[in-house]
FITI-34662 format. One record per residue (C-alpha): residue number from 1; x, y, z; residue in one letter. Coordinates in steps of 0.1 Angstrom, whole numbers, plus 5000, padded with zeros to 4 digits. Example, Ala and Ser with C-alpha at 12.3 -4.5 7.8 and 13.67 -1.06 7.14 Angstrom:
% FITI-34662
+-----+------+------+------+------+
! seq !   px !   py !   pz ! type !
+-----+------+------+------+------+
!   1 ! 5123 ! 4955 ! 5078 !    A !
!   2 ! 5137 ! 4989 ! 5071 !    S !
+-----+------+------+------+------+
This chain:
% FITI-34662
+-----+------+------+------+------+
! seq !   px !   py !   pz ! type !
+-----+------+------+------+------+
!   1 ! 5000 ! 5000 ! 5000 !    X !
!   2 ! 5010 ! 5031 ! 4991 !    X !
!   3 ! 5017 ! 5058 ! 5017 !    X !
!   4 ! 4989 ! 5076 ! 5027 !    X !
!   5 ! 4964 ! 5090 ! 5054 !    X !
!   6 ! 4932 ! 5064 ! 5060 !    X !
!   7 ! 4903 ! 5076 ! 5079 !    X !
!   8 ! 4883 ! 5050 ! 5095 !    X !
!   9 ! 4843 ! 5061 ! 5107 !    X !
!  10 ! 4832 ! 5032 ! 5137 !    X !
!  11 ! 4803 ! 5028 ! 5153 !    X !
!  12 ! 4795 ! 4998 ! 5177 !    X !
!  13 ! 4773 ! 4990 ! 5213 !    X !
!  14 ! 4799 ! 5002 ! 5241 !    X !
!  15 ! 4816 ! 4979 ! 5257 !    X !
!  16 ! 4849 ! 4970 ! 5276 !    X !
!  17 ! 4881 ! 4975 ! 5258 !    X !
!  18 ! 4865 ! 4981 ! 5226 !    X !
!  19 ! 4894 ! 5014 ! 5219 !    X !
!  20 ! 4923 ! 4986 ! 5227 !    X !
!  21 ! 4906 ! 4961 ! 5205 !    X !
!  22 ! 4904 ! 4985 ! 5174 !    X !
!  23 ! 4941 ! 5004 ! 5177 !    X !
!  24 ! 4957 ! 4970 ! 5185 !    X !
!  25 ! 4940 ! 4957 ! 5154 !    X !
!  26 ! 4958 ! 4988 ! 5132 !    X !
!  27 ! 4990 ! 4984 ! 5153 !    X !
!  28 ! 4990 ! 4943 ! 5148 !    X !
!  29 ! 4985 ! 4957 ! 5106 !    X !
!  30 ! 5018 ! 4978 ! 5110 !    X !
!  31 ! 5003 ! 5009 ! 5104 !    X !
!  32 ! 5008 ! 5042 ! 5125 !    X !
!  33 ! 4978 ! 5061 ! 5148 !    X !
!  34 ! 4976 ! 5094 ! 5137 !    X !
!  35 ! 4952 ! 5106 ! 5155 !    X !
!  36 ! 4918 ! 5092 ! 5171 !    X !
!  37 ! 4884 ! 5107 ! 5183 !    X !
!  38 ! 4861 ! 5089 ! 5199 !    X !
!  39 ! 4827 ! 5098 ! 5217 !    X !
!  40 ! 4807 ! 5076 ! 5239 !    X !
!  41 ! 4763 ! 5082 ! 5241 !    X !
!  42 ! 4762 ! 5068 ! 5274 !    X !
!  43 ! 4723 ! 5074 ! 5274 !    X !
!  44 ! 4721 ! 5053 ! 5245 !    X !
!  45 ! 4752 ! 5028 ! 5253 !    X !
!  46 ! 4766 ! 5037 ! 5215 !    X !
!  47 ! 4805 ! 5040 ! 5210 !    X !
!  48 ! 4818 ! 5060 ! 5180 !    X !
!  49 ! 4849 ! 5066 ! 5169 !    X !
!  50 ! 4869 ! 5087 ! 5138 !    X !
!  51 ! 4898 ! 5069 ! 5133 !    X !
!  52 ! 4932 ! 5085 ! 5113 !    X !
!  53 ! 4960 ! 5062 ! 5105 !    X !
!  54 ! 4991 ! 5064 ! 5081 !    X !
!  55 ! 5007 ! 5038 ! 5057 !    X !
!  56 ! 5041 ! 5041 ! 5048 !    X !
!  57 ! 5065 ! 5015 ! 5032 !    X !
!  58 ! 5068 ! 4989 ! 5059 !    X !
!  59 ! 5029 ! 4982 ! 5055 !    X !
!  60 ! 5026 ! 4956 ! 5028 !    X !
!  61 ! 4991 ! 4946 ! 5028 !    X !
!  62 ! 4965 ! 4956 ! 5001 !    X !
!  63 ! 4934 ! 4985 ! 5002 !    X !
!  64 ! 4914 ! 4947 ! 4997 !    X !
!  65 ! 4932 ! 4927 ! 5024 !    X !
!  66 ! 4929 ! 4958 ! 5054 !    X !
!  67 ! 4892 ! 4959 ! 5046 !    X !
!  68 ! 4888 ! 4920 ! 5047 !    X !
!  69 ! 4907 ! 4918 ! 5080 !    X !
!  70 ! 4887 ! 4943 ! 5098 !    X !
!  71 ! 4856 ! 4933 ! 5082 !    X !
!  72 ! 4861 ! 4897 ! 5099 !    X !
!  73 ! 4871 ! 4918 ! 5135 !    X !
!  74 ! 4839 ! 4935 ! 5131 !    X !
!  75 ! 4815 ! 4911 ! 5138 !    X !
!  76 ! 4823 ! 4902 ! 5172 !    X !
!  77 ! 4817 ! 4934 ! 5186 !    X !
!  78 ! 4789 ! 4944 ! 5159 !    X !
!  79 ! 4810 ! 4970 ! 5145 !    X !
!  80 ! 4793 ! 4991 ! 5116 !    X !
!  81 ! 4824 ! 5010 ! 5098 !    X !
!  82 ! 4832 ! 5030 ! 5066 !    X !
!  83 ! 4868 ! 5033 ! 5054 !    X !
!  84 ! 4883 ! 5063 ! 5031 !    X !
!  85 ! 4919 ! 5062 ! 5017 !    X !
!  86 ! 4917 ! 5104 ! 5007 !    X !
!  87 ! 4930 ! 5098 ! 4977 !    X !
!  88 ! 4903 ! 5105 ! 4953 !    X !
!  89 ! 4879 ! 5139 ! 4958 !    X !
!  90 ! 4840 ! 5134 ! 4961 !    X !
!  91 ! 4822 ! 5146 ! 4928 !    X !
!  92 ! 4798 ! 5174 ! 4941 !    X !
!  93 ! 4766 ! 5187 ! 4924 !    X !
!  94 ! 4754 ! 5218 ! 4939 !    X !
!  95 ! 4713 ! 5226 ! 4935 !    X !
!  96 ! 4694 ! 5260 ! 4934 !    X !
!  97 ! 4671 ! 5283 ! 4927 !    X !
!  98 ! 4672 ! 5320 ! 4927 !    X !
!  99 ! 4694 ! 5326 ! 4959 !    X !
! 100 ! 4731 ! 5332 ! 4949 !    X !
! 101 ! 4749 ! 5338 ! 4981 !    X !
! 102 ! 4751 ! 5296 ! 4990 !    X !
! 103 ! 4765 ! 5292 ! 4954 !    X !
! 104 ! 4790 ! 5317 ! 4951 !    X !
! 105 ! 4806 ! 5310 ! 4982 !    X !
! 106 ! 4805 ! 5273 ! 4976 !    X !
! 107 ! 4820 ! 5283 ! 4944 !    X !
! 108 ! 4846 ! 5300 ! 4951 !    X !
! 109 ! 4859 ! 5282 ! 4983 !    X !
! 110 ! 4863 ! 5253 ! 4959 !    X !
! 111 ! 4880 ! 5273 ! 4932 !    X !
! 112 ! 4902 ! 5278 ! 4963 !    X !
! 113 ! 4911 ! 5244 ! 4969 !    X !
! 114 ! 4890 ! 5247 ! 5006 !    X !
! 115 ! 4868 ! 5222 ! 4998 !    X !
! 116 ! 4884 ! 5186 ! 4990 !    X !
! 117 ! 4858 ! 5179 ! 4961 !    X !
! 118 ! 4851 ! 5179 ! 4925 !    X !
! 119 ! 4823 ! 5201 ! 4915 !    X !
! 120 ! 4810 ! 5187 ! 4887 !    X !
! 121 ! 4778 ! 5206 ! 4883 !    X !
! 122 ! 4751 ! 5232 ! 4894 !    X !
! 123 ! 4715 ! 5223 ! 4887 !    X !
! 124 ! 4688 ! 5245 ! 4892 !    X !
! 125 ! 4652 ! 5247 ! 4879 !    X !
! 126 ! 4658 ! 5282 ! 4868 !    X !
! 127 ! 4684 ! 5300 ! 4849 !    X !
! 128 ! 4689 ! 5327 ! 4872 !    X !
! 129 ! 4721 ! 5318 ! 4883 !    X !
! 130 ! 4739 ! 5302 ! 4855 !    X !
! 131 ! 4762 ! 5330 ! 4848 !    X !
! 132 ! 4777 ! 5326 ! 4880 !    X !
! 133 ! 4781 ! 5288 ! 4875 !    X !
! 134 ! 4796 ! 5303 ! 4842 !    X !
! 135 ! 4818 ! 5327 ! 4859 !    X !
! 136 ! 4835 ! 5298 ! 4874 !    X !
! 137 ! 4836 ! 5274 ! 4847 !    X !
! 138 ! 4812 ! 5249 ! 4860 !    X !
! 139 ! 4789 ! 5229 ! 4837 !    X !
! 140 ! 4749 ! 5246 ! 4844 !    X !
! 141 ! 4717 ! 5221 ! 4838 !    X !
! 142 ! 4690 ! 5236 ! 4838 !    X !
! 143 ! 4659 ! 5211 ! 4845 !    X !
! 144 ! 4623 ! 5231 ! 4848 !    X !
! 145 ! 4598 ! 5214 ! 4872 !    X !
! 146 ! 4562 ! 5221 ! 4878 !    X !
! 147 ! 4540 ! 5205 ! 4902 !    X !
! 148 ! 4526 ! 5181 ! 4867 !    X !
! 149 ! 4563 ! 5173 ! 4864 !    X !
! 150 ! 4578 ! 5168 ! 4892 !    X !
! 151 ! 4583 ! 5127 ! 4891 !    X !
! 152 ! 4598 ! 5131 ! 4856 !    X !
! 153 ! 4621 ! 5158 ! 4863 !    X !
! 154 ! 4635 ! 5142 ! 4893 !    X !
! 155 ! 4641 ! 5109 ! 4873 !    X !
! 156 ! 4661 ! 5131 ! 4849 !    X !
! 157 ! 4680 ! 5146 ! 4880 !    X !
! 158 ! 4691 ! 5107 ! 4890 !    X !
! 159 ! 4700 ! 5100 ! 4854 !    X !
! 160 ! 4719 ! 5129 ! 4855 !    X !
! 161 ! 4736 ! 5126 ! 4891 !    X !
! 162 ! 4743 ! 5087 ! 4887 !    X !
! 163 ! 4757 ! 5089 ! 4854 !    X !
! 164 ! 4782 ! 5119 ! 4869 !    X !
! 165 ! 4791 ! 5095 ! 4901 !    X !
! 166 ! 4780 ! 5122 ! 4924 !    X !
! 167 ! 4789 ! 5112 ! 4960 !    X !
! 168 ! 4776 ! 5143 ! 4977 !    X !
! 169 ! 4743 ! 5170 ! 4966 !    X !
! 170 ! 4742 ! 5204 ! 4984 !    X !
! 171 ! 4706 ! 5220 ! 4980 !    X !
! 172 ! 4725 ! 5255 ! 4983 !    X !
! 173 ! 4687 ! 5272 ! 4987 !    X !
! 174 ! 4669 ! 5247 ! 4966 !    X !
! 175 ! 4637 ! 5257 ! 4968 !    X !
! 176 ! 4615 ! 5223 ! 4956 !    X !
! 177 ! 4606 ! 5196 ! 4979 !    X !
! 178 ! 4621 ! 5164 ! 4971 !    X !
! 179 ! 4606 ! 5135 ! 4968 !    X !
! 180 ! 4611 ! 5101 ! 4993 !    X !
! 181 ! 4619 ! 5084 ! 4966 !    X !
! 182 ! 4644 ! 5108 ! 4955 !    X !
! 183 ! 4657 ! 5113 ! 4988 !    X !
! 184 ! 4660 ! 5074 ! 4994 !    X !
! 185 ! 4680 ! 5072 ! 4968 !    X !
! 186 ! 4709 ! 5091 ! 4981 !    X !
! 187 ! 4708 ! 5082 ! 5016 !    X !
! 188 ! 4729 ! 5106 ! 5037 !    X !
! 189 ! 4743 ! 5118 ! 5006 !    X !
! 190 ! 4723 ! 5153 ! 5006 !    X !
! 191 ! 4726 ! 5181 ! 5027 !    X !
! 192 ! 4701 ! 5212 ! 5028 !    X !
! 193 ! 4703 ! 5245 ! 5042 !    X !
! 194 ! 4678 ! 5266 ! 5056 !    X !
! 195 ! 4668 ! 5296 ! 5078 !    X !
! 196 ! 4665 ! 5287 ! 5120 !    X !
! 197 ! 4630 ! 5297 ! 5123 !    X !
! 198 ! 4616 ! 5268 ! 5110 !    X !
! 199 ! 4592 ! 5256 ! 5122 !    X !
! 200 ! 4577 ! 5285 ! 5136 !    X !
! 201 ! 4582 ! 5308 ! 5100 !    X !
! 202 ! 4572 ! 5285 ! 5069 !    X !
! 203 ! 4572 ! 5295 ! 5033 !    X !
! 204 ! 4581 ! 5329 ! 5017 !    X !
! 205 ! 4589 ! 5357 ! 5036 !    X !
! 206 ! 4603 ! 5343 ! 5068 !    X !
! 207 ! 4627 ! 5374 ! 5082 !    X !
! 208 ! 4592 ! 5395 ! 5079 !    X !
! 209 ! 4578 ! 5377 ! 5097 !    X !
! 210 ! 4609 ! 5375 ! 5124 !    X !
! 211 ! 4605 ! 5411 ! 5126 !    X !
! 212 ! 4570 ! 5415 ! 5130 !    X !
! 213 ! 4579 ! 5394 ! 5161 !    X !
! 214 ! 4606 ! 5407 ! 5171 !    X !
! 215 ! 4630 ! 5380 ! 5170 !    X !
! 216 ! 4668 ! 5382 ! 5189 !    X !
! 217 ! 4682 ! 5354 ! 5175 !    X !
! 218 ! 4687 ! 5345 ! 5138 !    X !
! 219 ! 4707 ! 5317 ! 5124 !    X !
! 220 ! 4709 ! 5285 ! 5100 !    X !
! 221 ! 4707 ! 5251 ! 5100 !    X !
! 222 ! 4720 ! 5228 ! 5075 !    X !
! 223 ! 4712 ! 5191 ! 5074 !    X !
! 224 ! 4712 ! 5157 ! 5063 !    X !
! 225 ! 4679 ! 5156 ! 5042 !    X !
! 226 ! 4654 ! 5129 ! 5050 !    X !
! 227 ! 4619 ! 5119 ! 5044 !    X !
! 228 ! 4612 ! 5145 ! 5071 !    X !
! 229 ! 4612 ! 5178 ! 5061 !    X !
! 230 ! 4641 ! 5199 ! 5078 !    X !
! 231 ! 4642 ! 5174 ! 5104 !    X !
! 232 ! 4671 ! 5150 ! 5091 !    X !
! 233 ! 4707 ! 5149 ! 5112 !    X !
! 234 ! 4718 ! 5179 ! 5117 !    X !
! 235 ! 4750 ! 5185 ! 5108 !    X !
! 236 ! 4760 ! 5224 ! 5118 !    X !
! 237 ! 4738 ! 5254 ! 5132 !    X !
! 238 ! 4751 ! 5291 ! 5143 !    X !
! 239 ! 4729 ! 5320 ! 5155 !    X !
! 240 ! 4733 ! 5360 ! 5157 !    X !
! 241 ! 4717 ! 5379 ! 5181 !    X !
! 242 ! 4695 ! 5411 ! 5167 !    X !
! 243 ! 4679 ! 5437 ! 5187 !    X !
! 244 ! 4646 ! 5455 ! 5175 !    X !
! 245 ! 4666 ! 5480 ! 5151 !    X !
! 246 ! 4670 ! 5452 ! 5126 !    X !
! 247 ! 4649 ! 5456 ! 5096 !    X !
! 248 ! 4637 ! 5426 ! 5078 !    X !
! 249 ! 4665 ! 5435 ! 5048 !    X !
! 250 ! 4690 ! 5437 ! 5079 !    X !
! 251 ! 4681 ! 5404 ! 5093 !    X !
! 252 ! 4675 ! 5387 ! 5055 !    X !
! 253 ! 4715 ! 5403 ! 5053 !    X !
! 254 ! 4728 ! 5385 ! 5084 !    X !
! 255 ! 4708 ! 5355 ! 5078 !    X !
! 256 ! 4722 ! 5355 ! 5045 !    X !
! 257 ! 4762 ! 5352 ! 5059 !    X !
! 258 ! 4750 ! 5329 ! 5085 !    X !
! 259 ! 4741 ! 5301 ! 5061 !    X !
! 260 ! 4770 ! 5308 ! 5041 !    X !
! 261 ! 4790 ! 5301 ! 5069 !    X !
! 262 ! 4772 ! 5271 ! 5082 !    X !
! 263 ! 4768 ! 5256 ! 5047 !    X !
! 264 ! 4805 ! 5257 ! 5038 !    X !
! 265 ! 4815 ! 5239 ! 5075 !    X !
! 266 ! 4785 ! 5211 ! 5072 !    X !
! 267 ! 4803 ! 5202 ! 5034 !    X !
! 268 ! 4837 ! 5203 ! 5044 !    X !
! 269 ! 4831 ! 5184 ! 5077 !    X !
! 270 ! 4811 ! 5157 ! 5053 !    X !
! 271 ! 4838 ! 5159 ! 5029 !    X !
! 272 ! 4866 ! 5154 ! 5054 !    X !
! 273 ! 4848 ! 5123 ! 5065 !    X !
! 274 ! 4839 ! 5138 ! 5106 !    X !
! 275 ! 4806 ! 5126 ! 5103 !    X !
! 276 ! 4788 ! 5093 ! 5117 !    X !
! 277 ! 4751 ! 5091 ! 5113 !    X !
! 278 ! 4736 ! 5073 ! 5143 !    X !
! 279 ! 4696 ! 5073 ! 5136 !    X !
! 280 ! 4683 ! 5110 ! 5130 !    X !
! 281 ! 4715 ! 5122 ! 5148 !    X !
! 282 ! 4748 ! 5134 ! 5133 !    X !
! 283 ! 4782 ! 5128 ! 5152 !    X !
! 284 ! 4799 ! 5158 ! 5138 !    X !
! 285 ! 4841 ! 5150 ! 5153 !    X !
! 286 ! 4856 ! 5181 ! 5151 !    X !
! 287 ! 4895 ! 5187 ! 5125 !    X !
! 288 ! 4923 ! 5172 ! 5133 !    X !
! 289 ! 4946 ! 5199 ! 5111 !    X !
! 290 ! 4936 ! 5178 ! 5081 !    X !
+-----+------+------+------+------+
């Protein structure tokens, strides 16, 4: 094996020794512990752990033979585990609608090289925004739906995703509700982002109606979807407290930078592998420097 940096994502029932049993496996292997980040749900007795460790030219096993080997460890202590050798970048599609601040900072952290991924693609059901997908060289579809044409224009969005190999969809301000079959199809694989006063403000106009109440905290949320609306795993949130002086353009402003912020830090953290979905709840392990 080539040397290189191998992230392991565990998840197991908690039980006695189950840390020794795991590094000594690795150690046994001949490979070196980089780092490892473990969490324990003692209300739920659940062990997780985000496991970092590095090959170099004294390992002489195969990509097929570690995964074999831990795959018959696993087992014993019903271990459920994904493995990631960093060594190829997720392909990315990126889908919206008229909102262009989630896109063009997406966009240009990745033309930055802050993102470890391959944007292949912004889709959107309205050309609003394809100059900006233009600007930075990124192939636009655009794929209309209306409520008669919703089933067919989502099997065209599959046809198009699979056929690309996307490993990751960011609804950068999507605004169409996907379907269960859709969402079922890319399980985990599709994160959303959306104002904090849901549930309280649906539909249009949400920071009007903040004001007309007279919010003092504003924020985002972004999310695993799931066949529950804005309730899948949440992944990253952050808030801003406002005072009575914010207008609604003031607090649609801050909102604005909020999700920008949480959006880009849900992606990277999936894209960096940090995550272990445990039911409807994300184990978000904080960077290691990688």
């Amino acid at each position: 094996m080539k040397p290189q940096i191998i992230t392991f994502l565990i998840k197991c029932p908690d039980q006695k020794g189950i840390v020794s049993k795991i590094t000594h496996f690795f150690y046994q292997e001949g490979f070196n512990l980089v780092s490892a980040q473990q969490y324990t749900n003692s209300i739920d007795g659940m062990f997780f752990m985000r496991l970092r460790i590095e090959s170099d030219d004294t390992v002489t096993i195969s990509k097929e033979q570690l995964e074999e080997r831990f795959a018959r460890l696993a087992p014993a202590y019903d271990i459920i585990w994904s493995v990631d050798y960093g060594t190829t970048k997720q392909k990315v599609a990126i889908m919206v609608s008229h909102t262009t601040h989630n896109l063009y900072d997406l966009l240009q952290r990745n033309k930055e090289e802050k993102l470890h991924c391959d944007v292949k693609m912004v889709v959107s059901n309205h050309t609003k925004l394809k100059p900006i997908a233009d600007m930075f060289e990124i192939p636009f579809y655009h794929l209309p739906v209306t409520k008669d044409t919703k089933k067919e224009q989502e099997q065209q969005l599959i046809e198009l995703f699979d056929s690309n190999d996307i490993d990751l969809i960011i609804m950068a301000r999507y605004m169409q509700i996907l379907s269960n079959d859709f969402i079922n199809h890319y399980p985990n694989k599709i994160i959303n982002i959306h104002h904090s006063f849901l549930p309280a403000f649906q539909g249009a106009n949400p920071y009007m109606r903040a004001y007309e109440r007279g919010v003092k905290l504003i924020g985002a949320t972004a999310h695993y979807a799931t066949q529950d609306l804005d309730e899948g795993p949440i992944i990253e949130q952050d808030v801003e407290r406002v005072t009575h002086e914010s207008t609604p353009a003031t607090l649609k402003a801050i909102g604005a930078d909020i999700e920008t912020m949480v959006l880009a830090r849900a992606v990277k953290s999936h894209l960096n592998n940090q995550i272990i979905v445990d039911n409807n709840k994300a184990i978000v392990f904080p960077e290691t420097g990688e």
